[in-house]
ROBA-263192 format. One record per residue (C-alpha): x, y, z. Coordinates in steps of 0.25 Angstrom, whole numbers, always signed. Example, Ala and Ser with C-alpha at 12.3 -4.5 7.8 and 13.67 -1.06 7.14 Angstrom:
<atoms>
       X       Y       Z
     +49     -18     +31
     +55      -4     +29
</atoms>
This chain:
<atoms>
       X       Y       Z
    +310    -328    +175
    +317    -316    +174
    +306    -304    +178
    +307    -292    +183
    +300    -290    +198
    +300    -277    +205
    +298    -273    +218
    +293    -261    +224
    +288    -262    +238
    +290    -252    +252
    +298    -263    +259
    +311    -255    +260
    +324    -261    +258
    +330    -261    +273
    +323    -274    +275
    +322    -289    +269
    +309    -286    +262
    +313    -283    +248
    +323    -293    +249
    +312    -304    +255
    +304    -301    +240
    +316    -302    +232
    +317    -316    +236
    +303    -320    +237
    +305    -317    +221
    +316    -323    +218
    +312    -336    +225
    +301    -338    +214
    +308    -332    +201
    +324    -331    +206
    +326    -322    +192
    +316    -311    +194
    +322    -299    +193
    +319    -289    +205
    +317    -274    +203
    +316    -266    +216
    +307    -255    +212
    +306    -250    +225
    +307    -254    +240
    +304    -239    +247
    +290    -237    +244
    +287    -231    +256
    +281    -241    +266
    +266    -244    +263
    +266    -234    +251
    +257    -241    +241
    +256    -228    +232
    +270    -224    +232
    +272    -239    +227
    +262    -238    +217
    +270    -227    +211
    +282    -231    +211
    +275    -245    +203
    +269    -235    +194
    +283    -226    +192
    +291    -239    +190
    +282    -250    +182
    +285    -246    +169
    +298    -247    +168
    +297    -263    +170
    +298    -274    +159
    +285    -281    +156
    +285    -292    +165
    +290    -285    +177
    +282    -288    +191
    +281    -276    +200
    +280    -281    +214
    +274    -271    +225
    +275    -272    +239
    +269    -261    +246
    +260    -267    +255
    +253    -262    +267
    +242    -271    +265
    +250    -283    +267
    +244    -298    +273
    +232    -290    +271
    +220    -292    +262
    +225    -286    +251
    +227    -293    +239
    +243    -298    +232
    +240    -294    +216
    +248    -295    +205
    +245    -285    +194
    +248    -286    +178
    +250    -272    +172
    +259    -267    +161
    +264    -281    +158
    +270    -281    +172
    +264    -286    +185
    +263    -281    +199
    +262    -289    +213
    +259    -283    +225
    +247    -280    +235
    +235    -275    +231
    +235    -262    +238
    +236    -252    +226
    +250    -253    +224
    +248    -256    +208
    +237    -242    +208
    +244    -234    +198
    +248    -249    +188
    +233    -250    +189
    +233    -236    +183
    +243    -237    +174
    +240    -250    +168
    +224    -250    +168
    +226    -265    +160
    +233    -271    +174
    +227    -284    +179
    +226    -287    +194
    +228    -301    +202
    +225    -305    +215
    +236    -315    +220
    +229    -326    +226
    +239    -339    +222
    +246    -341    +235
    +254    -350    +229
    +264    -338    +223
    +266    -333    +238
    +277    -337    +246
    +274    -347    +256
    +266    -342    +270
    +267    -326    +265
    +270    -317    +275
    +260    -306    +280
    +266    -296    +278
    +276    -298    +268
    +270    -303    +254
    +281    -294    +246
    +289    -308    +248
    +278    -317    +250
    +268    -313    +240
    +270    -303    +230
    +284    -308    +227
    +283    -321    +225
    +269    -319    +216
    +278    -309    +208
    +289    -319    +207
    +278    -329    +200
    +274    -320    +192
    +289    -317    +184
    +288    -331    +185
    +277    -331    +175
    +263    -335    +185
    +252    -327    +177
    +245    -316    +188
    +231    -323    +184
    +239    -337    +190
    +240    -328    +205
    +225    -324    +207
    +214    -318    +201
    +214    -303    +193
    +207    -293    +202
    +200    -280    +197
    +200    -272    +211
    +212    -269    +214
    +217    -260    +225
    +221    -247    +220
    +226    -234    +227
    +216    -221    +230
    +222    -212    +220
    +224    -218    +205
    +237    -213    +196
    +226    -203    +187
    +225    -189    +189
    +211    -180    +188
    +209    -172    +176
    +199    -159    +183
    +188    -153    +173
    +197    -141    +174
    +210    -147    +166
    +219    -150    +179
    +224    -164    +183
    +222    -168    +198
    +235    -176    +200
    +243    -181    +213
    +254    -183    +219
    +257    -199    +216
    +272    -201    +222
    +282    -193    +229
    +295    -200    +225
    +308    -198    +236
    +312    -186    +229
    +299    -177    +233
    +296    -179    +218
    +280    -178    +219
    +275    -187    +207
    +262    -184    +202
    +250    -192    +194
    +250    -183    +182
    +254    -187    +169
    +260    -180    +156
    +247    -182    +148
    +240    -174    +159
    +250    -160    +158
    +248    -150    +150
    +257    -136    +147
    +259    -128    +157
    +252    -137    +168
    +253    -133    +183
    +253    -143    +194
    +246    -138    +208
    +249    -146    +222
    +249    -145    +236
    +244    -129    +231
    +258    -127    +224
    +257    -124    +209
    +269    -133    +200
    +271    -125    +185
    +284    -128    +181
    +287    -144    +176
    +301    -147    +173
    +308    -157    +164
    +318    -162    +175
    +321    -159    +189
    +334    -149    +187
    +327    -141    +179
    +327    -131    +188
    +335    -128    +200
    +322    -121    +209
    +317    -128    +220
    +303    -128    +214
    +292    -137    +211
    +290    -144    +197
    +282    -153    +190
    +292    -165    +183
    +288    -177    +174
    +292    -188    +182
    +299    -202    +179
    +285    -208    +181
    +278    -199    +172
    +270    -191    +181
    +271    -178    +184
    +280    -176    +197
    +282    -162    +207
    +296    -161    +208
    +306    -151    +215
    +322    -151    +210
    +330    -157    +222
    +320    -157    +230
    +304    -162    +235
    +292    -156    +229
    +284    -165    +239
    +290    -156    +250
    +290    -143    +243
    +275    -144    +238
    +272    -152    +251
    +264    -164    +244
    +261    -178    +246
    +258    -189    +236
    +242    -189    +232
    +243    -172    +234
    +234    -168    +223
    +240    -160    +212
    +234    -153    +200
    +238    -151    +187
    +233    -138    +181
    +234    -139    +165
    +236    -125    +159
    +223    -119    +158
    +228    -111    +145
    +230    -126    +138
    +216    -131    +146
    +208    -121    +136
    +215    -125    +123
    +211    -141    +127
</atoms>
């Protein structure tokens, strides 16, 4: 069957990993079609690979399979899931990796892979991108039901810091920083539905006013707010970082201050 698989994982591209996975694929479906999402998540990063699931999901046909491998957890105790959200399915380890599909899609479903018999033969310790997860996502575009690999499961593992904001009594929004992609572009939580007018953003004690329609908008080397590709807010600088020049880190705190002009006519 002709399905779309996709890999994301923090495996690099200088050694046979990627490669290993590929073929663990196409030895049980030799006509899946395989979408490197990403190999540089950066190693051991399970919340930068949960964003970039997040940023990318969407844009997939019904059907695709979303295979993560970000892993630090490996040969331990941790549980190989298969998750159904969005008519598209995740694998990967249960280490919250799929968080912010959990928050997107509350109507996901969760599996605990249990059927052995969908893993390659004696699987390696320390390498069940190829021995576990690809192989049980290669059975899956080959039609095997989720329910047919293990039992649904309601407690899965999920990150410290969920993908939602906190609205304060006062009107502001208690956002954070949720990725900083290779540009220094800082990407926020926040959301259209949650700026008004004249909003200002305040972080790492620097005040952001001014929010621009594209990066060239203006030549000054200056901070600015930007609707990103995502669809969250992001803190941009044009040609440059704005994580150097306002000195953050992802899961810095930043607050959205609503106008208080337009807080009194609400």
């Amino acid at each position: 069957m002709k399905t779309v698989i996709t890999l994301l994982t923090d495996f690099g591209t200088a050694d046979y990993f990627v490669g290993a996975v590929k073929g663990a694929i196409l030895s049980v479906n030799p006509q899946a079609v395989i979408v490197d999402l990403t190999h540089e998540i950066p190693p051991q990063d399970i919340a930068a690979g949960a964003f970039t699931l997040l940023a990318a999901y969407k844009t997939f046909p019904a059907g695709t399979i979303h295979v993560g491998v970000v892993d630090p957890g490996v040969g331990s105790t941790r549980r190989p899931i298969i998750v159904r959200a969005n008519k598209q399915f995740f694998v990967g380890p249960d280490n919250g990796l799929f968080t912010y599909i959990y928050d997107r899609e509350p109507s996901h479903r969760v599996f605990h892979v249990t059927a052995e018999k969908y893993f390659r033969p004696d699987p390696s310790s320390t390498f069940h991108g190829r021995d576990i997860f690809a192989p049980v996502a290669a059975a899956l575009s080959n039609g095997v039901k989720p329910r047919e690999f293990g039992p649904k499961i309601t407690d899965a593992v999920r990150l410290p810091l969920t993908l939602e904001p906190k609205l304060l009594r006062n009107g502001d929004v208690r956002a954070r920083i949720i990725h900083i992609d290779r540009f220094g572009n800082c990407v926020t939580n926040i959301t259209r539905d949650l700026v008004k007018p004249n909003a200002t953003l305040r972080v790492n004690q620097k005040t952001i006013r001014e929010f621009r329609n594209f990066y060239g908008e203006d030549s000054t080397n200056t901070s600015f707010a930007i609707w990103g590709s995502a669809g969250f807010l992001e803190l941009s600088v044009n040609g440059g970082s704005a994580a150097n020049l306002l000195k953050v880190r992802r899961d810095d705190t930043v607050v959205l201050t609503q106008s208080r002009k337009d807080a009194k006519k609400n």
